[in-house]
MDAnalysis code that builds the backbone (N, CA, C; Angstrom):
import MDAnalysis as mda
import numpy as np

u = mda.Universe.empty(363, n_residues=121, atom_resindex=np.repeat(np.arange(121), 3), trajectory=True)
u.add_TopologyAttr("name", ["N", "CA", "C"] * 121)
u.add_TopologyAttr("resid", np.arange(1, 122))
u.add_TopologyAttr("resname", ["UNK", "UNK", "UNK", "UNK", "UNK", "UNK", "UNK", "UNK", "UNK", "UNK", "UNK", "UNK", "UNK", "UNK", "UNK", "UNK", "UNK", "UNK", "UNK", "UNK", "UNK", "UNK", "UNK", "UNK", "UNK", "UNK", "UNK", "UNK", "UNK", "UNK", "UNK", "UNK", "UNK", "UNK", "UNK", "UNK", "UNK", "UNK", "UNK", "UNK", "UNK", "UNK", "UNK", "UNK", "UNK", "UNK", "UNK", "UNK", "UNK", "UNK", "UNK", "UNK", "UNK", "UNK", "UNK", "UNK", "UNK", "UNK", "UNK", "UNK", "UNK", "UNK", "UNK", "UNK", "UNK", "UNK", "UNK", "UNK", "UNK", "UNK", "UNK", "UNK", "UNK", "UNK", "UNK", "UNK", "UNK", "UNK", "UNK", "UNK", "UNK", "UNK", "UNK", "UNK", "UNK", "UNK", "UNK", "UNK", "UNK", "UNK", "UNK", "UNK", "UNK", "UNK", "UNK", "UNK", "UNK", "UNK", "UNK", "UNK", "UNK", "UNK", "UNK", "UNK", "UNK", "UNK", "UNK", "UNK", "UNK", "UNK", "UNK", "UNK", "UNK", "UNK", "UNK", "UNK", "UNK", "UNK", "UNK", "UNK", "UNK"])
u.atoms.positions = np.array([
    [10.338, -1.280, -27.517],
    [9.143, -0.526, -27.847],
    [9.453, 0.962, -27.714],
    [8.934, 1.679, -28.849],
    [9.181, 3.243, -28.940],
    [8.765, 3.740, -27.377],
    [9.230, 4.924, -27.013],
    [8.269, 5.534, -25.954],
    [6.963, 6.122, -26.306],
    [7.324, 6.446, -27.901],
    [5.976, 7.273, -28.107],
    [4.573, 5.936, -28.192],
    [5.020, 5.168, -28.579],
    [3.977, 3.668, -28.489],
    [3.537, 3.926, -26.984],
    [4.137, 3.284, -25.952],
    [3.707, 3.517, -24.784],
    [3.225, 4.649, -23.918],
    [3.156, 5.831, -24.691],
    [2.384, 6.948, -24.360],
    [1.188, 6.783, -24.897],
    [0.966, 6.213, -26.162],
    [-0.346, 5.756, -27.344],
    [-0.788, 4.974, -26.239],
    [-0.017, 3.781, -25.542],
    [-0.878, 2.368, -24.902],
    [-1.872, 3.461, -24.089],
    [-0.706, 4.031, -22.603],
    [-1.250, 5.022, -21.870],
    [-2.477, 5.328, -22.012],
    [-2.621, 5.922, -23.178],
    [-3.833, 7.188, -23.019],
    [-4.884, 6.113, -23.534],
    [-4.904, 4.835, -24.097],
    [-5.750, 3.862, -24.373],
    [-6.575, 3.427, -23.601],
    [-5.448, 2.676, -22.142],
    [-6.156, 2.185, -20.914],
    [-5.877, 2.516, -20.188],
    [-5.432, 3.642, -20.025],
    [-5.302, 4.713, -18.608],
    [-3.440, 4.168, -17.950],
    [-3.148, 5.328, -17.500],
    [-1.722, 4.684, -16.595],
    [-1.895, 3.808, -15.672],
    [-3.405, 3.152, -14.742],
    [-2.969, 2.420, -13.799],
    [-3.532, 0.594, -14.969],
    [-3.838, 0.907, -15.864],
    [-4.071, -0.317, -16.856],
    [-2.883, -0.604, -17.618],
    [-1.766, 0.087, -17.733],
    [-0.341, -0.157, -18.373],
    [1.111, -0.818, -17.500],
    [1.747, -1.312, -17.976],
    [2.889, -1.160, -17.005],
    [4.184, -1.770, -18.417],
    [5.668, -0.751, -17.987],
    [6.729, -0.966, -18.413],
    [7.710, -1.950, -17.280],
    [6.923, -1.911, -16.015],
    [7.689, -1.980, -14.630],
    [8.513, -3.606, -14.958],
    [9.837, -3.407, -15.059],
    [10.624, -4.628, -14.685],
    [9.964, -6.108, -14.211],
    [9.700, -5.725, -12.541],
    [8.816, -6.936, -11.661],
    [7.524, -6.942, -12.031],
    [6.967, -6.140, -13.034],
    [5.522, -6.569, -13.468],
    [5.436, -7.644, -14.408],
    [7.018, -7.016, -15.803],
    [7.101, -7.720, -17.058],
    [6.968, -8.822, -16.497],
    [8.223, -9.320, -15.127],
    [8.978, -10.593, -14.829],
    [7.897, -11.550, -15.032],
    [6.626, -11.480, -14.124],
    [5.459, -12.365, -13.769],
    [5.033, -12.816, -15.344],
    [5.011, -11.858, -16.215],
    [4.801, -12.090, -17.683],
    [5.262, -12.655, -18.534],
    [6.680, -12.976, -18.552],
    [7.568, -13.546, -18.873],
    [7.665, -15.030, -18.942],
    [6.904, -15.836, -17.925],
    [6.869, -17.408, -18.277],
    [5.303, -17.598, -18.088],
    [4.916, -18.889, -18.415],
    [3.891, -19.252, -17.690],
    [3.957, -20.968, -16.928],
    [3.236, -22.026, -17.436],
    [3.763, -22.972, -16.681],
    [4.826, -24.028, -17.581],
    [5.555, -23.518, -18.891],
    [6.220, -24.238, -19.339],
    [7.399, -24.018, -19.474],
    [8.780, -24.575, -19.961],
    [9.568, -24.129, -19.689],
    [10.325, -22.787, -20.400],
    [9.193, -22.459, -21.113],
    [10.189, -21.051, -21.935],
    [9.542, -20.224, -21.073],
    [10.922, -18.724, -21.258],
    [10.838, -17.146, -20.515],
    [11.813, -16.513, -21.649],
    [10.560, -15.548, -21.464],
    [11.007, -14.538, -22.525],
    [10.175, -13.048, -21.695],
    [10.551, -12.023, -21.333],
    [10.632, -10.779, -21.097],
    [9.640, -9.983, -22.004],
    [8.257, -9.719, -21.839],
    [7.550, -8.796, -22.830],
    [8.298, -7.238, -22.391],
    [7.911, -6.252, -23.743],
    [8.272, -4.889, -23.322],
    [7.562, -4.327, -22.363],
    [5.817, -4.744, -22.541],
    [4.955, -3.775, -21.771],
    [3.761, -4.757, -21.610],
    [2.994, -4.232, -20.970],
    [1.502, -5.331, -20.873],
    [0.466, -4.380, -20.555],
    [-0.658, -4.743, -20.796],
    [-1.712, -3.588, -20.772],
    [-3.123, -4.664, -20.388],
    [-4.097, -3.899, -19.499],
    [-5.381, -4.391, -19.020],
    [-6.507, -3.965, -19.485],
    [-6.415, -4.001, -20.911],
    [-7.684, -3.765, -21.338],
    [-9.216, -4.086, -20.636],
    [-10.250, -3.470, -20.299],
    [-11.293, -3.616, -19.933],
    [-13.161, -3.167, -20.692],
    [-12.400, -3.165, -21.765],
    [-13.847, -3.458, -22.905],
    [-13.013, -3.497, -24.086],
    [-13.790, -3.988, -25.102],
    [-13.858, -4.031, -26.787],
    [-12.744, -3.167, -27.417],
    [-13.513, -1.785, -26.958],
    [-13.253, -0.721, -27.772],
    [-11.248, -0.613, -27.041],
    [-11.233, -0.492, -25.996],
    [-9.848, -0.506, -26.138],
    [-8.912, -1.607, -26.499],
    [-9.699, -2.956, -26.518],
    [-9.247, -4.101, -27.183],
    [-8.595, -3.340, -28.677],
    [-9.717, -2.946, -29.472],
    [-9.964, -2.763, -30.499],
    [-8.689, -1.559, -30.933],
    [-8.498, -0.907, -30.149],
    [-7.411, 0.148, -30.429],
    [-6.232, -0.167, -30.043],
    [-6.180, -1.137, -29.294],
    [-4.780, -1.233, -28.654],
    [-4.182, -2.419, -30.228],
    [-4.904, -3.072, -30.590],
    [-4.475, -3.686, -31.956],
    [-4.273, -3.040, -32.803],
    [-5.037, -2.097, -33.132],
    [-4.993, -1.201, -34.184],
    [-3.745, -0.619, -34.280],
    [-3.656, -0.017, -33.380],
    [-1.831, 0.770, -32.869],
    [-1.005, -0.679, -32.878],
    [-0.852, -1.559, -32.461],
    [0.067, -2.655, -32.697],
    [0.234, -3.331, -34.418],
    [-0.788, -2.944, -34.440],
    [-0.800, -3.908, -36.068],
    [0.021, -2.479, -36.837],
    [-0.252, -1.061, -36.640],
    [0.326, -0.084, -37.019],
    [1.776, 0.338, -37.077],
    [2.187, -0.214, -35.674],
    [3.795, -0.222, -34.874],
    [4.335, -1.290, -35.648],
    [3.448, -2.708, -36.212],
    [3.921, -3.943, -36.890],
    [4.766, -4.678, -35.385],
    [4.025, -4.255, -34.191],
    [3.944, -4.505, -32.449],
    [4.172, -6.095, -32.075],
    [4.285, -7.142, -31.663],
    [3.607, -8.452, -31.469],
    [2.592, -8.487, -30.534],
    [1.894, -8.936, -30.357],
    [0.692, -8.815, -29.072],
    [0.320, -10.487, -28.880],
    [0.926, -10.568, -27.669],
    [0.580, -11.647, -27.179],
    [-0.790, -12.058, -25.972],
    [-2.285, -12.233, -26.296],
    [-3.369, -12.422, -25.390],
    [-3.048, -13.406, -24.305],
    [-3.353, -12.999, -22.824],
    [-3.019, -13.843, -22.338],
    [-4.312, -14.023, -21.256],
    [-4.627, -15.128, -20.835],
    [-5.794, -15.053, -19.946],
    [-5.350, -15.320, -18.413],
    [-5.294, -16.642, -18.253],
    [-5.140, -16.993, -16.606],
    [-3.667, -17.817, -17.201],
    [-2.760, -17.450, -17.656],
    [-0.597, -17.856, -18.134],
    [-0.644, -19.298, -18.079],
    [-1.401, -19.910, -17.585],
    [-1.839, -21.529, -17.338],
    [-1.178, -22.418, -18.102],
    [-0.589, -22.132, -19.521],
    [-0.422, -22.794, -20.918],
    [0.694, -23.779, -20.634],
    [0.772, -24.799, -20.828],
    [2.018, -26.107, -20.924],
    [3.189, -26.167, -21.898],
    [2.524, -25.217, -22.716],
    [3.389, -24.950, -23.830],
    [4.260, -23.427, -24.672],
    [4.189, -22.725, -23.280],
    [4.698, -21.357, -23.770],
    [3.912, -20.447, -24.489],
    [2.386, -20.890, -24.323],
    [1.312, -19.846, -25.295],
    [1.636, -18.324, -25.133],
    [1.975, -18.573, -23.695],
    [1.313, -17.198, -23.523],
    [2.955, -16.605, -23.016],
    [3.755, -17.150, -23.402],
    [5.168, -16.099, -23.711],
    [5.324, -15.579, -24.668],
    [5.969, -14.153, -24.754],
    [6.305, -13.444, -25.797],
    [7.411, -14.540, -26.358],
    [7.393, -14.268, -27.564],
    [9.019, -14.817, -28.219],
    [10.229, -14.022, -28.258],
    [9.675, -12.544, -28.799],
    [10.755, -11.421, -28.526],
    [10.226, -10.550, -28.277],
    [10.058, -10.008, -26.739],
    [9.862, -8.811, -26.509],
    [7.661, -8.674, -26.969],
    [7.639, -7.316, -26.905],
    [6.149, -7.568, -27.659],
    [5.475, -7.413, -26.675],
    [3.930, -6.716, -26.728],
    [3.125, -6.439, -25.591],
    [2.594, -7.523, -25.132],
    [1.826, -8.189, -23.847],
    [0.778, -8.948, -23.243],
    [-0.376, -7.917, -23.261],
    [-1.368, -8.391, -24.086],
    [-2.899, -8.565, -23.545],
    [-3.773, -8.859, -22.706],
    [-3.164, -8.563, -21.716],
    [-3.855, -9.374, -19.988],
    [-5.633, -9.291, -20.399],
    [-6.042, -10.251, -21.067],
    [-7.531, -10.051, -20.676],
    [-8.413, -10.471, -19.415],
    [-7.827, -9.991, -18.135],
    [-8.284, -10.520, -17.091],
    [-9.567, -9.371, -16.673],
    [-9.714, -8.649, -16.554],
    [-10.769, -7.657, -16.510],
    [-11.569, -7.126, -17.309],
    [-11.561, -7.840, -18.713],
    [-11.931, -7.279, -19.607],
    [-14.172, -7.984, -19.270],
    [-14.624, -6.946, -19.375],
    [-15.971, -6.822, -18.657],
    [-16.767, -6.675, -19.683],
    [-16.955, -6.288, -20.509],
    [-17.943, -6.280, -21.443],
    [-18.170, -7.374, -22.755],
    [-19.187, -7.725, -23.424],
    [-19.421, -8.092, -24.465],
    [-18.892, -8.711, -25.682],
    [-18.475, -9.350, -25.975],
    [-17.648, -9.340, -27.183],
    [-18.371, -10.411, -28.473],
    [-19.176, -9.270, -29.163],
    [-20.042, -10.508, -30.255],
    [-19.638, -10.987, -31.138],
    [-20.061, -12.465, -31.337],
    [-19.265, -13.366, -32.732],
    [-20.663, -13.399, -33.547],
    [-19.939, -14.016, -35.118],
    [-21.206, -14.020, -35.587],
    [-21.702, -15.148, -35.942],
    [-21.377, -16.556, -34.346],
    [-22.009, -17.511, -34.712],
    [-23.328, -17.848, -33.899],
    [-24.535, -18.620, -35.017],
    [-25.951, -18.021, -34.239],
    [-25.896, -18.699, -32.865],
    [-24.966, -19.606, -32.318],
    [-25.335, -20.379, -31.494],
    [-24.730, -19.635, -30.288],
    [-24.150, -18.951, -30.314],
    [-22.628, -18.377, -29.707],
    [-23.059, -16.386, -29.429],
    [-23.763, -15.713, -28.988],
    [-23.845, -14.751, -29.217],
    [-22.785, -13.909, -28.334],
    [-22.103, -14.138, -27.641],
    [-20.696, -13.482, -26.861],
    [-19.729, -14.774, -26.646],
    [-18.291, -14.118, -26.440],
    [-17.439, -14.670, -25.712],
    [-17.500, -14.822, -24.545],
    [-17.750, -13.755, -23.810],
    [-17.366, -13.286, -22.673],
    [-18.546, -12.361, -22.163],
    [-19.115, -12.505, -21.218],
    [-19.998, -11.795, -20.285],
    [-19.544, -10.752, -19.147],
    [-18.802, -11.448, -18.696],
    [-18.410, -11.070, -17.425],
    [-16.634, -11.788, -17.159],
    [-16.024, -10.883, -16.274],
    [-14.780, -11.728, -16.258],
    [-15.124, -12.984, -14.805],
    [-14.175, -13.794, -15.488],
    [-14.015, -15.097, -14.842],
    [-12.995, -15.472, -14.073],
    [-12.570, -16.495, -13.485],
    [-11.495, -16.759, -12.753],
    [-11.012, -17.998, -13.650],
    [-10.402, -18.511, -13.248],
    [-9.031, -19.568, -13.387],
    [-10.489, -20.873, -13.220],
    [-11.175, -21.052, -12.252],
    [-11.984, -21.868, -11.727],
    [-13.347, -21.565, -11.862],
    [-13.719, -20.179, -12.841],
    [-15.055, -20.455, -12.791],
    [-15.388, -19.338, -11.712],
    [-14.698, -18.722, -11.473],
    [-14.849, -17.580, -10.002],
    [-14.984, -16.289, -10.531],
    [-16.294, -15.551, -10.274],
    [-16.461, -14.204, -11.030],
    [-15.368, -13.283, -10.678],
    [-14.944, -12.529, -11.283],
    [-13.390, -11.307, -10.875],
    [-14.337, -9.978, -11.100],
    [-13.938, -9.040, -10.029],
    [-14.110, -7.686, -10.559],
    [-13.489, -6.874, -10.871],
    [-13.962, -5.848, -11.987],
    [-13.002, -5.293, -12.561],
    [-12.199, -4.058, -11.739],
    [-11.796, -3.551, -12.172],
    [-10.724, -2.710, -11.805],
    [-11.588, -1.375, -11.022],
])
């Protein structure tokens, strides 16, 4: 990943919502199946709107962005394949509307692994 990309992530979700850090990627890198693969960077988005930009700039870079919630997956979901940002949506706190009538958000509030409210950052 360029540096100038990760100055873009930066100023998106702030420096303590980013990380390049080695032992941060590592944790990122598997989840409970047997592939590991090393993302470049990972970022903690915490509403929409930086959802919304941090794609924008990835789809721009032609980036991979891998969403990841609680790494849980049996099947390597939530590993990068090569390199490529994580989407940690673990704090992400606000709203997110669909436009089905039955369904008016995703997400309310962040959650735990079990159903356990998290607070944000």
């Amino acid at each position: 990943m360029r540096p100038r990309v990760k100055e873009l992530l930066r100023e998106i979700v702030g420096e303590e919502n980013f990380t390049d850090s080695l032992i941060d990627l590592i944790a990122y890198s598997k989840d409970a199946s047997e592939f590991k693969q090393r993302p470049d960077a990972a970022v903690w988005p915490v509403n929409r709107d930086q959802i919304s930009a941090i794609l924008r700039l990835a789809n721009k870079e032609k980036l991979p962005v891998i969403a990841r919630g609680a790494g849980t997956s049996l099947a390597g979901l939530a590993v990068p394949q090569e390199g490529g940002l994580i989407l940690d949506l673990y704090f992400v706190n606000s709203l997110i509307p669909t436009t089905r009538k039955r369904m008016p958000a995703i997400r309310e509030r962040p959650m735990g692994v079990l159903g356990t409210p998290r607070k944000p950052i």
